[in-house]
C-alpha positions, 0 to 999 in steps of 0.5 A: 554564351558570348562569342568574343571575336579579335579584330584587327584595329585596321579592319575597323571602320566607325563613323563620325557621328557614332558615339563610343565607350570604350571599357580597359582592363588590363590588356583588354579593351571592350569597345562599344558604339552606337548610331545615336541614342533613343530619345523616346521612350515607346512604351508608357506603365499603366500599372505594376502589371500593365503598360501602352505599347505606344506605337501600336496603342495595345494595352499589354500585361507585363511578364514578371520572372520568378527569380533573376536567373530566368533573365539571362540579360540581366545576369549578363550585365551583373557579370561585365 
């Protein structure tokens, strides 16, 4: 389960350069930053069942879920 934590505006630092979203509902606001994004992508699809790790060039096999509850992330995602 997800822990929400209350901070107070003057506790929070971000820096310059990190790029933020910043989500209203009502009287509640879900802000979220980052450094900077990922501009490669670090594994390349072989096939539906296969993919390259490219960092270590291990050819790996992809786990498939049963249903969409097996992946709580996703679920999680759905819901926001």
């Amino acid at each position: 389960m997800t822990k929400i934590h209350f901070i107070n505006s003057t506790q929070l630092y971000i820096a310059q350069n990190a790029e933020v979203s910043l989500k209203l509902a009502g009287n509640t606001a879900q802000v979220t930053f980052t450094a900077g994004k990922n501009r490669k992508c670090p594994i390349k699809n072989l096939s539906k069942n296969e993919f390259v790790d490219l960092s270590t060039g291990k050819v790996k096999k992809r786990r498939h879920s049963e249903n969409r509850f097996q992946s709580p992330k996703s679920v999680r995602k759905s819901i926001n």
